[in-house]
C-alpha positions as CSV (number, residue, x, y, z in Angstrom):
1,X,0.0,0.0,0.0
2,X,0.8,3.5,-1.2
3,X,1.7,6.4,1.3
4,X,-1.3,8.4,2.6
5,X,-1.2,11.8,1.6
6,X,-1.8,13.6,4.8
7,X,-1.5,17.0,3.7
8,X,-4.6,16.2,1.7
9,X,-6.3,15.5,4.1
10,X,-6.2,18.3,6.4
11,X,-8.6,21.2,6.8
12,X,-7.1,24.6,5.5
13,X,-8.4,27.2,7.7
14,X,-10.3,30.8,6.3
15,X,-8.4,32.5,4.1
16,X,-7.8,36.2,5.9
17,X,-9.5,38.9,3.1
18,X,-7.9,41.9,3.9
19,X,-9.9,45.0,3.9
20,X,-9.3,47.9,1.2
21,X,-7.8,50.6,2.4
22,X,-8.0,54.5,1.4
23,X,-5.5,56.4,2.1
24,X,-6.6,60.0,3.1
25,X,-4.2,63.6,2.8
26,X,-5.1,66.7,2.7
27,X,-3.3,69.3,1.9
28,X,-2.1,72.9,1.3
29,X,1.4,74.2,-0.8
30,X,3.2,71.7,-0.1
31,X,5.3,70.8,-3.2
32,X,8.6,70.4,-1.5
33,X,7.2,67.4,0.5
34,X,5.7,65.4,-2.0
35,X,8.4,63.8,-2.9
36,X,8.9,62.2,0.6
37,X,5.2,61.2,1.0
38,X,5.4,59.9,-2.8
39,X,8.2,57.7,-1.8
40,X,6.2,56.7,1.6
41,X,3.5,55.6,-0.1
42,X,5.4,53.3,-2.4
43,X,6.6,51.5,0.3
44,X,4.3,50.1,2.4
45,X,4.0,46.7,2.5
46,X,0.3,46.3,1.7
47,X,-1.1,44.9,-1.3
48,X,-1.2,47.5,-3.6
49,X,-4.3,46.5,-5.7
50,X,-5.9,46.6,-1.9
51,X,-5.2,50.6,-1.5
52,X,-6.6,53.9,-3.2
53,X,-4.6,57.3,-2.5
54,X,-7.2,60.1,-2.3
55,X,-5.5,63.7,-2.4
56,X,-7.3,67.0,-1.4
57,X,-5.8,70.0,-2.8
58,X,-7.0,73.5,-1.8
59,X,-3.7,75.4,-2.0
60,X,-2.2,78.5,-4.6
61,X,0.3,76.5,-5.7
62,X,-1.9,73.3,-7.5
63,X,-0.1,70.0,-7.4
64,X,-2.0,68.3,-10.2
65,X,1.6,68.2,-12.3
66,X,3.3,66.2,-9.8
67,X,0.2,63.7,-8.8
68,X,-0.1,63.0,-12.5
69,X,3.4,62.9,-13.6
70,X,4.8,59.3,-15.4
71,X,7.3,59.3,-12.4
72,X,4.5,59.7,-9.5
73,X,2.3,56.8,-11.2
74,X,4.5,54.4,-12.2
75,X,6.4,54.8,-8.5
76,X,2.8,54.2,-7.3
77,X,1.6,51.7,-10.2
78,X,-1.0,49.6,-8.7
79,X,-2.2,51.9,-6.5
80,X,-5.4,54.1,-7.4
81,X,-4.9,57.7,-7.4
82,X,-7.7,60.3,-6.8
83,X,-6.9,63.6,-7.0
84,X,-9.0,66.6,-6.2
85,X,-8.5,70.6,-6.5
86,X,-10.9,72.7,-5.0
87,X,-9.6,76.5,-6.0
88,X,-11.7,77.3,-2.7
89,X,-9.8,77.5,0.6
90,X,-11.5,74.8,2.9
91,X,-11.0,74.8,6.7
92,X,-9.3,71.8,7.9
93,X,-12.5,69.9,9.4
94,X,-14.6,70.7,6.1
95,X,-11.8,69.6,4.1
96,X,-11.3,66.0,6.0
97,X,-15.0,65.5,5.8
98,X,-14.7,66.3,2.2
99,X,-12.3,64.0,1.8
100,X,-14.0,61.2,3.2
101,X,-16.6,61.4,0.5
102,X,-14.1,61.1,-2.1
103,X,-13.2,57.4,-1.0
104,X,-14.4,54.9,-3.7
105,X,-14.2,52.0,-0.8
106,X,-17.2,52.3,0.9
107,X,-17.6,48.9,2.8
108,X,-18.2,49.1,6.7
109,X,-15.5,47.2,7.2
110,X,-13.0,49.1,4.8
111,X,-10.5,51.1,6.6
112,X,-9.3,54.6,6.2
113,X,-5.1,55.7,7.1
114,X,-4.3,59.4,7.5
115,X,-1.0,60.3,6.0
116,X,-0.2,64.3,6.2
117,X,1.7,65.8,3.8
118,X,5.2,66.8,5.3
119,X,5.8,63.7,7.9
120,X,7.2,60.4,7.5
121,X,5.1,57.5,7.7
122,X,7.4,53.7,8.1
123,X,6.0,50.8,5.3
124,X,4.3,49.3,7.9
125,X,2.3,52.7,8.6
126,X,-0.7,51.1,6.9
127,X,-0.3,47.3,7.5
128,X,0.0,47.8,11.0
129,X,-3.0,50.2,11.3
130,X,-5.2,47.4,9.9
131,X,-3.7,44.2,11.6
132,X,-4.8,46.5,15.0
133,X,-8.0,47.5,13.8
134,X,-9.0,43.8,12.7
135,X,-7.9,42.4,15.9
136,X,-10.7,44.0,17.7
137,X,-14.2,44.1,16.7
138,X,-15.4,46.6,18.7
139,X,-12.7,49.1,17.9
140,X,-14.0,51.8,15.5
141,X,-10.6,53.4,15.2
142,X,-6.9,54.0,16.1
143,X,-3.4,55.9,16.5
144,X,-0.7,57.0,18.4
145,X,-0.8,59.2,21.3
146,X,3.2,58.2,21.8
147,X,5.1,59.6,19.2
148,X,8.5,61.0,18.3
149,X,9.1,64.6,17.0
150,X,12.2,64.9,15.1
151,X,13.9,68.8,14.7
152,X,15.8,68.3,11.7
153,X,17.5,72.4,12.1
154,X,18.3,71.0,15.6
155,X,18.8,67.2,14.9
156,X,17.0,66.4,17.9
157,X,14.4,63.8,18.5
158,X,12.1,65.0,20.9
159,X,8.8,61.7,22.4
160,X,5.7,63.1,23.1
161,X,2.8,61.6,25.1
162,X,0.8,59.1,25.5
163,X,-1.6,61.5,26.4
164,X,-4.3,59.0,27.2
165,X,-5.8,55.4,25.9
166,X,-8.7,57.2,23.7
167,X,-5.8,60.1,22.8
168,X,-3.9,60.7,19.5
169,X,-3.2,63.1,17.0
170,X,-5.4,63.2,13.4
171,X,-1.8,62.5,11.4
172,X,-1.8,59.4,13.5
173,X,-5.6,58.2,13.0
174,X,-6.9,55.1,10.9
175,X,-10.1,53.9,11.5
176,X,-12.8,51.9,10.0
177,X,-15.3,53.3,7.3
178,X,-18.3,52.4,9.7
179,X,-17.3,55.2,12.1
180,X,-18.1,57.3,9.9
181,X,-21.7,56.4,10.4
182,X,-21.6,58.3,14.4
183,X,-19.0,60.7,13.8
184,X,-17.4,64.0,11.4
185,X,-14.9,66.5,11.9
186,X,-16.9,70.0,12.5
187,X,-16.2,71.8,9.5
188,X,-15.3,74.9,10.8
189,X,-12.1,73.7,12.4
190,X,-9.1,74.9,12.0
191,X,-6.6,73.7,14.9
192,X,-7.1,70.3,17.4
193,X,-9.8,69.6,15.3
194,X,-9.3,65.7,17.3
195,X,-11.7,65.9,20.1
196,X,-14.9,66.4,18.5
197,X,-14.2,63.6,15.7
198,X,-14.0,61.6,18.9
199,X,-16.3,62.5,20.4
200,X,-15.1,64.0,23.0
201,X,-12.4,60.8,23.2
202,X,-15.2,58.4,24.2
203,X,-14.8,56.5,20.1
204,X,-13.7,52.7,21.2
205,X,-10.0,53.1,20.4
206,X,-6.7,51.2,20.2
207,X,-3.1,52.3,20.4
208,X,-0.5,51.7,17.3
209,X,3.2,51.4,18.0
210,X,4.8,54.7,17.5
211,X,7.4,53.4,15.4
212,X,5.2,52.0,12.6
213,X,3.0,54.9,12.6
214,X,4.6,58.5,12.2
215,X,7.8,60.6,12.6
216,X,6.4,63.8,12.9
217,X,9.1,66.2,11.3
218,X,9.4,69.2,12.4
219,X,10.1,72.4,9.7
220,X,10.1,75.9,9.2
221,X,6.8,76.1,7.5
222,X,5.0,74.1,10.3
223,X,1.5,75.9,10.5
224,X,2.1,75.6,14.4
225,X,5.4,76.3,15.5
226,X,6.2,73.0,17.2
227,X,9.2,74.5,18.8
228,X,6.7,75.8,21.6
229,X,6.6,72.6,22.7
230,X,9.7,72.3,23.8
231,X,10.4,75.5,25.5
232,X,7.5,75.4,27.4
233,X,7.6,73.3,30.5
234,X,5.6,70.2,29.2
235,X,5.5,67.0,31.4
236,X,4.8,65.3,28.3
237,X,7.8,66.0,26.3
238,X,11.3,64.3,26.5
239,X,14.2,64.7,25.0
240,X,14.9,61.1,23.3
241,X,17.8,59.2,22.9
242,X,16.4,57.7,19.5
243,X,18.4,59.5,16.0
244,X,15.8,59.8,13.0
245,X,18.4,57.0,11.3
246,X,16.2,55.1,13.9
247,X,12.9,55.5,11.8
248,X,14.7,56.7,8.0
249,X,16.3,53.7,6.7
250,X,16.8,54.7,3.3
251,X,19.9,57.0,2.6
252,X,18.2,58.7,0.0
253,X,15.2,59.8,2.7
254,X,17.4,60.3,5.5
255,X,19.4,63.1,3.3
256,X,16.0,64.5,1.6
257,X,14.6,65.2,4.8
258,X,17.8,66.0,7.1
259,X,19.0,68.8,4.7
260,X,17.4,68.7,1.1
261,X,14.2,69.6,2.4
262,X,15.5,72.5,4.3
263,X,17.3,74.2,1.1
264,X,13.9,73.7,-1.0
265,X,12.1,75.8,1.8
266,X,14.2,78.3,1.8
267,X,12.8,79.4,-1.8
268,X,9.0,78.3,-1.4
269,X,7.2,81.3,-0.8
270,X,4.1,79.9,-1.1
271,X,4.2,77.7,1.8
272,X,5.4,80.4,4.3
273,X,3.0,80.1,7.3
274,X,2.0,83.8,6.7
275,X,-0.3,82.1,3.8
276,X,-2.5,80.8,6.4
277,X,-4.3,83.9,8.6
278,X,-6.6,82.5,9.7
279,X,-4.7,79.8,11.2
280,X,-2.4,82.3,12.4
281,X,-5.5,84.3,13.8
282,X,-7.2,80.8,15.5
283,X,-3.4,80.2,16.6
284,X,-3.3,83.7,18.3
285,X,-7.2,83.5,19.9
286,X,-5.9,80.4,21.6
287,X,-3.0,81.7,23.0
288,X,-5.1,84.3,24.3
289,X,-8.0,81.9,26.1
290,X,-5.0,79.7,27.6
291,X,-3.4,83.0,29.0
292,X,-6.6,84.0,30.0
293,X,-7.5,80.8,32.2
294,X,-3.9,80.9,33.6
295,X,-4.4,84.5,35.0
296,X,-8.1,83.9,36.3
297,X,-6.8,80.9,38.6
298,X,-7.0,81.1,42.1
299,X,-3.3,81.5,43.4
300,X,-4.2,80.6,47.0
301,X,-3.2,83.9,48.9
302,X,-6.0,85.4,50.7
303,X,-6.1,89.2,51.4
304,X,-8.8,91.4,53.0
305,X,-10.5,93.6,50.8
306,X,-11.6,97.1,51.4
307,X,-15.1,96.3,52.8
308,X,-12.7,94.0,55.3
309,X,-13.2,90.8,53.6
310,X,-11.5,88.0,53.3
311,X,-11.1,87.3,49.0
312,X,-8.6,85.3,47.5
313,X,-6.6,86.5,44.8
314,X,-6.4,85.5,41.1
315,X,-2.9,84.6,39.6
316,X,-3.2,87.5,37.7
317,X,-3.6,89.8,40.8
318,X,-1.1,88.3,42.4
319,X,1.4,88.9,39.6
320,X,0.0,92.9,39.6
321,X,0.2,93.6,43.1
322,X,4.0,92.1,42.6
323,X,5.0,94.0,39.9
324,X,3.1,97.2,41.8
325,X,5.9,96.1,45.1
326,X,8.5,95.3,43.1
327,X,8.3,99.1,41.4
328,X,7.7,100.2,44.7
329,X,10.8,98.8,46.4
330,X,12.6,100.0,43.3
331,X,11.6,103.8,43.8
332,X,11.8,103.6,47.6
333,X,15.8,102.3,46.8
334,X,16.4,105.0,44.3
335,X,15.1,107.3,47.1
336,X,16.9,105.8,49.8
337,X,19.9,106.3,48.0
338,X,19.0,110.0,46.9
339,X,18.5,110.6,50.7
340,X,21.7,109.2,51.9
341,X,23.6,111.1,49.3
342,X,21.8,114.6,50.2
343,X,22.7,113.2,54.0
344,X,26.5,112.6,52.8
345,X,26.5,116.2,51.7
346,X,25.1,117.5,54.7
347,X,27.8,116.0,56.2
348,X,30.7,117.4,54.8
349,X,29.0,120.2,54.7
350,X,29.1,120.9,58.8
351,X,32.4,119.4,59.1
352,X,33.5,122.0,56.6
353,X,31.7,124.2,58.7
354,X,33.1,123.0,61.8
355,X,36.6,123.6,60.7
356,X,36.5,126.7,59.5
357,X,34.5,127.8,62.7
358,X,37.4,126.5,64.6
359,X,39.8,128.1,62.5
360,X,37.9,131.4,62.8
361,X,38.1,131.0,66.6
């Protein structure tokens, strides 16, 4: 009798059908960047015929010429590209709720990845962002509230966070095309436009690994300045060990954005953060509230009042009545010393005096 062929014979399990998978950026003059998130997107390491690239445009400078170009499709060849120019400046919420509608994948189950226009994403960015999602049913979406900032002027790598289990940053998110269903980005915001697309961070959520997600680089066209975040005191911020040759493996990317990207900037006029007032103005309103709150906290010093109260002082007050001493002290020194000086002369004054009353005598 013959062998039995076992292999036969066995039961092959469910073949895993991967979901499709759109990948979402918006964006806004930002031609010296493409070429990174060009080459991004040709390397992750999910099937190709599984992802769409959908690209919304509302910037002066249009970057049809690039998306279209021979080079741009046959480095993403497989891939299917959706571009869209609106001549129309959105705000950021409209324009990622746009954006949403623009994805031909429209299954519950079909997942979309985030991938902003001037940040490097690893080729895992979007396999990893679905293997999570998948092994969860309940999770609606995901993304990192770890992450690493790299300062390319400074060559300094900089971890932020985690912030929280429900917390993490839009250029971060993936989620699945169902949650769309409870949730949208209000489409009149501009900054932080997280919270309310999570509803106030209460959107069943799950954590990536910050190392297949993002490396958030950090430029001088930023629309926020993220060098406020590290010279302010923030508990959340550390200065990492970690080089950026830590998350750029390819020589090629490590030199575009270490110093190519830099010298291309230099000469982009259109993508000079003055472009953007009313992110500048939102920016500036913000600043504004924050200071606000600071100075309306109650410092903790009590005082009595001139009805012979006890009231507690704000921050604010506090800060007033010091500068009000400390000008006071200051005045009361320079009059001190004006006093000792006029005493000084007085001085020599009746000791002149003296002598030549003795000489007289």
């Amino acid at each position: 009798m013959g062998k039995k062929n076992h292999k036969s014979n066995q039961k092959k399990g469910p073949k895993t059908i991967l979901p499709n998978v759109s990948i979402c950026t918006p964006t806004f003059n930002r031609r010296p960047f493409l070429k990174g998130l060009i080459y991004c997107i040709s390397k992750q390491d999910y099937p190709r015929e599984k992802m769409e690239w959908i690209i919304v445009d509302d910037g002066t400078d249009c970057i049809r010429d690039i998306i279209e170009s021979d080079e741009c499709k046959e480095s993403l060849k497989g891939i299917c590209i959706r571009y869209f120019y609106e001549k129309e400046k959105m705000d950021l919420g409209k324009k990622r709720n746009y954006m949403h509608k623009q994805c031909t994948f429209k299954q519950t189950e079909d997942i979309l990845v985030y991938m902003d226009d001037d940040d490097y994403y690893p080729p895992e960015r979007v396999s990893h962002s679905v293997k999570k999602l998948c092994s969860d049913k309940k999770v609606l979406c995901g993304g990192s509230s770890e992450l690493y900032l790299w300062f390319n002027t400074l060559d300094k790598m900089y971890k932020f966070g985690p912030y929280g289990p429900n917390h993490a940053t839009a250029g971060t998110f993936a989620f699945k095309r169902k949650l769309l269903n409870e949730t949208s980005y209000e489409d009149s915001a501009i900054l932080a436009e997280e919270k309310h697309f999570l509803k106030n961070y209460t959107v069943p959520f799950i954590q990536f690994d910050p190392y297949k997600t993002i490396l958030v680089v950090s430029h001088e066209q930023n629309t926020f300045d993220k060098k406020r975040l590290i010279n302010n005191s923030n508990k959340f911020c550390t200065e990492s060990a970690l080089k950026v040759k830590h998350f750029i493996k390819d020589p090629e990317m490590m030199k575009f954005y270490h110093s190519d990207i830099n010298e291309l900037l230099k000469t982009y006029e259109e993508g000079k953060v003055e472009n953007k007032p009313k992110v500048l103005n939102e920016i500036k309103r913000r600043d504004e509230e924050r200071q606000s709150a600071q100075d309306n906290r109650p410092s903790g010093i009590m005082v009595t009042d001139e009805n012979n109260k006890p009231k507690q002082l704000t921050v604010k007050e506090v800060r007033v009545y010091m500068d009000h001493k400390t000008k006071e002290c200051i005045f009361l020194k320079s009059k001190l010393k004006e006093v000792m000086e006029q005493n000084q002369e007085m001085k020599t004054l009746l000791q002149k005096l003296q002598e030549t009353t003795s000489s007289v005598s």
